[in-house]
N, C-alpha and C positions, 0 to 999 in steps of 0.2 A: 653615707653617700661619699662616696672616692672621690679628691680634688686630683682632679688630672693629674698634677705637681707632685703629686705627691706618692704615686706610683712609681717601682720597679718596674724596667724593660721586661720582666722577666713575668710581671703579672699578666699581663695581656695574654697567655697562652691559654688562662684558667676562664678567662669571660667566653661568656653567651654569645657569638655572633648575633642569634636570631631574638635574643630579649637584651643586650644591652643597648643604651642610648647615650649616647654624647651632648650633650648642651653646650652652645656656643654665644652665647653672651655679648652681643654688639651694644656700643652706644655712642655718647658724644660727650667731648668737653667743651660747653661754648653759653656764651651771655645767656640769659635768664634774665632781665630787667634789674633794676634796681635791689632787689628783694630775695633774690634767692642765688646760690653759689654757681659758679661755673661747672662744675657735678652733678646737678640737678637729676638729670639724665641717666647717666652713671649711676648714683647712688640708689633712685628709683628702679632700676634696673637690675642691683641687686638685693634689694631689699623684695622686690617683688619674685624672683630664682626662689630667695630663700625662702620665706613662704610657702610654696609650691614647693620645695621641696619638702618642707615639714609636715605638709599634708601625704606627701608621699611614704612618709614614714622613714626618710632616709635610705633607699634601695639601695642594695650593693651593685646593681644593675644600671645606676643614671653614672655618670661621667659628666662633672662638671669641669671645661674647659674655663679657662681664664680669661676670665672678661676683657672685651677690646673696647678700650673707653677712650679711644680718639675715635671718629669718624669721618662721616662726610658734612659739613656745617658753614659751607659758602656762606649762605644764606646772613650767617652772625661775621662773617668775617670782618668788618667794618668797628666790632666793637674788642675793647679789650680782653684780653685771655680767651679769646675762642680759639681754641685749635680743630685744625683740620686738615684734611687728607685729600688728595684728589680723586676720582672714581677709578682710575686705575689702576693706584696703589691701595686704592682700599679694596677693589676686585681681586689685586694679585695675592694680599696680606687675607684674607679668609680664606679665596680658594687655596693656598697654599695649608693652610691650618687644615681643613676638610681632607684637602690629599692626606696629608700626616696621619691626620683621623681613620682613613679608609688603610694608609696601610699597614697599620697599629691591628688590623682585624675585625676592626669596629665598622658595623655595617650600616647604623642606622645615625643618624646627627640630625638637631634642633636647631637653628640656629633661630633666636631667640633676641628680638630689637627694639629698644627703647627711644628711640630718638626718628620721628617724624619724615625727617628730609632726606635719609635714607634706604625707607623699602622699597624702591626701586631696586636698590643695591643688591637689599639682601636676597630679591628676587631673580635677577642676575645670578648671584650665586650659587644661589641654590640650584639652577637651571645646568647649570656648568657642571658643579658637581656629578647632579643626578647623570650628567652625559659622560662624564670622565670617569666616575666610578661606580656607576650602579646600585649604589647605596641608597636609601627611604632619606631621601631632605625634606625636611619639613621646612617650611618659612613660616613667623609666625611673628607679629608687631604688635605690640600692646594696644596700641591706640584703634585697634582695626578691635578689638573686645567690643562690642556693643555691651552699653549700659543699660541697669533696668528705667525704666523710663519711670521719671521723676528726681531721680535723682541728683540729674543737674539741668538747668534751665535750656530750650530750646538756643535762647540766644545763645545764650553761655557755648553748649555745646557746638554750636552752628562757627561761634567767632573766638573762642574765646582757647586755641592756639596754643600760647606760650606762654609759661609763667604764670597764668589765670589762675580759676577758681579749682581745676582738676591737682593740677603741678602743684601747686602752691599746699594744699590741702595734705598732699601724700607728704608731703615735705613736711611739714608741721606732727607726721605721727612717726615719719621715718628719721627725721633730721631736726628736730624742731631748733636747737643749736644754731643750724645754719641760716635759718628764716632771721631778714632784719624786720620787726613787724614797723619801724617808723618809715621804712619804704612803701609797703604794701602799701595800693590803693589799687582804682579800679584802673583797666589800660584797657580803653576804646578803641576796638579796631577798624578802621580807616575803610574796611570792605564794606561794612553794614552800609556806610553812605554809595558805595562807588555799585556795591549790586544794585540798589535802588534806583540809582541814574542810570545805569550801563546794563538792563537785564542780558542776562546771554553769557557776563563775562562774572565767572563765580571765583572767590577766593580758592574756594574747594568743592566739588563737587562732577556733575558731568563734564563739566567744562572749567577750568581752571588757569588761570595767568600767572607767572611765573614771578614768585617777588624774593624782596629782602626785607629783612625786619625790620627796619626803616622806614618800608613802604606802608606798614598796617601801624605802626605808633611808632614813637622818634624815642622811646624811653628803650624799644626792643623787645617789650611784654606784649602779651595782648591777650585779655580776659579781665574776670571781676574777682581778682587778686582779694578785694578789703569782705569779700564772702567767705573767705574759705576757711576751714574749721580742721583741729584733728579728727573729732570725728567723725567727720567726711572722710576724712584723708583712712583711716583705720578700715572704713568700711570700701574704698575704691582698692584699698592693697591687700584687701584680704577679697574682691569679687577678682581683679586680674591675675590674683595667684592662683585661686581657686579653677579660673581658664587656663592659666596656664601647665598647672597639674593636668587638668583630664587632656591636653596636646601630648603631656611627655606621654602621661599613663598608655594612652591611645597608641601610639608609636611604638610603644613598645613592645605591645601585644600586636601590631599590627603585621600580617605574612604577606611580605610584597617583595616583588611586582605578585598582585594578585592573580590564581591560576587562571591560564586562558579557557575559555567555553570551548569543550569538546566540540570536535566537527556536527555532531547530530544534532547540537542544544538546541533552542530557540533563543534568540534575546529581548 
């Protein structure tokens, strides 16, 4: 599988328009609690690419673009070493890549996000794209993978955000290095009380209030951090690559914009 970087100007002429795919790799540098690195996000993000790719078998057909691991990350601004960007420059720094992409020949692009506070963004962009070049954008956020059910506790799932029992776990089989385990503990998030008083007003859900990590625990984590296992973490990065291979796969066999219905069809 070809790192973008790592091509000749001169290859581009020999690719597939209608089967290659580009991957575009967003994420974040920003607080993770007490217990896990500013990378979090980032490293998750390509550890889970990789994966997914390996299931692919390494196609000469995927283009993997070079990870954008600054993001959008207001949200941590407050706490030390978060970086971030604002929606603008992070709209103009992808749509800009996407153009490249589009006039490189490359018809088809993933873009491909690991960090929460963002798919807004990446949905925006992709919209953009799809209007400026015609090309198949995919949008596609890890967190939006629905899990098999059991796997992690309703609370858990429901509050359990940042740095919790999901984060923390993949981190322990991808980075275990980076995990301080005399940090971990559990990080109660502040919503489980305030849904209960205030029904109507949901951390996340149909309806949703606008916070800072501050606002759901004052540590910046929030989940049951002292649960999480490698292997949990082994079996959550080998289910989100496994989705994330059948997006690339899909896309790439995918012939669009699909043909219009003849005048006589039915629909």
């Amino acid at each position: 599988m070809p790192l973008w970087e790592h091509l000749a100007t001169t290859d581009f002429a020999a690719l597939d328009p209608e089967r290659t795919v580009a991957v575009l790799p967003v994420s974040a540098i920003e607080q993770h609690g007490p217990h896990l690195p500013l990378g979090t996000d980032a490293i998750l993000c390509d550890a889970m690419l990789d994966r997914a790719i390996s299931l692919l078998a390494g196609p000469a057909w995927l283009l993997r673009l070079p990870t954008q691991r600054v993001g959008l990350s207001p949200e941590h601004a407050t706490f030390a070493g978060t970086l971030t960007l604002g929606i603008e420059a992070l709209l103009t720094a992808w749509t800009g890549i996407g153009l490249s992409v589009a006039a490189a020949g490359v018809r088809k692009l993933v873009l491909f996000n690991s960090h929460g506070g963002q798919g807004s963004v990446v949905d925006l962009a992709a919209q953009a794209l799809r209007c400026r070049t015609g090309m198949l954008v995919v949008r596609c956020s890890s967190y939006r993978f629905a899990l098999p059910a059991g796997w992690v506790p309703a609370e858990e799932a429901r509050y359990g955000l940042h740095g919790g029992l999901v984060e923390t776990s993949m981190m322990l089989a991808a980075a275990p290095d980076l995990v301080r385990p005399a940090a971990v503990r559990s990080f109660r998030s502040r919503a489980s009380e305030w849904e209960k008083a205030v029904p109507g007003l949901e951390v996340e859900g149909e309806s949703a209030v606008a916070w800072v990590a501050e606002d759901l625990n004052t540590s910046g984590a929030t989940g049951d951090a002292s649960a999480a296992t490698a292997e949990l973490g082994e079996r959550l990065l080998d289910h989100y690559a496994a989705r994330l291979a059948g997006v690339i796969d899909a896309a790439s066999r995918f012939d669009f914009p699909p043909a219009q219905p003849s005048a006589g069809s039915s629909r």
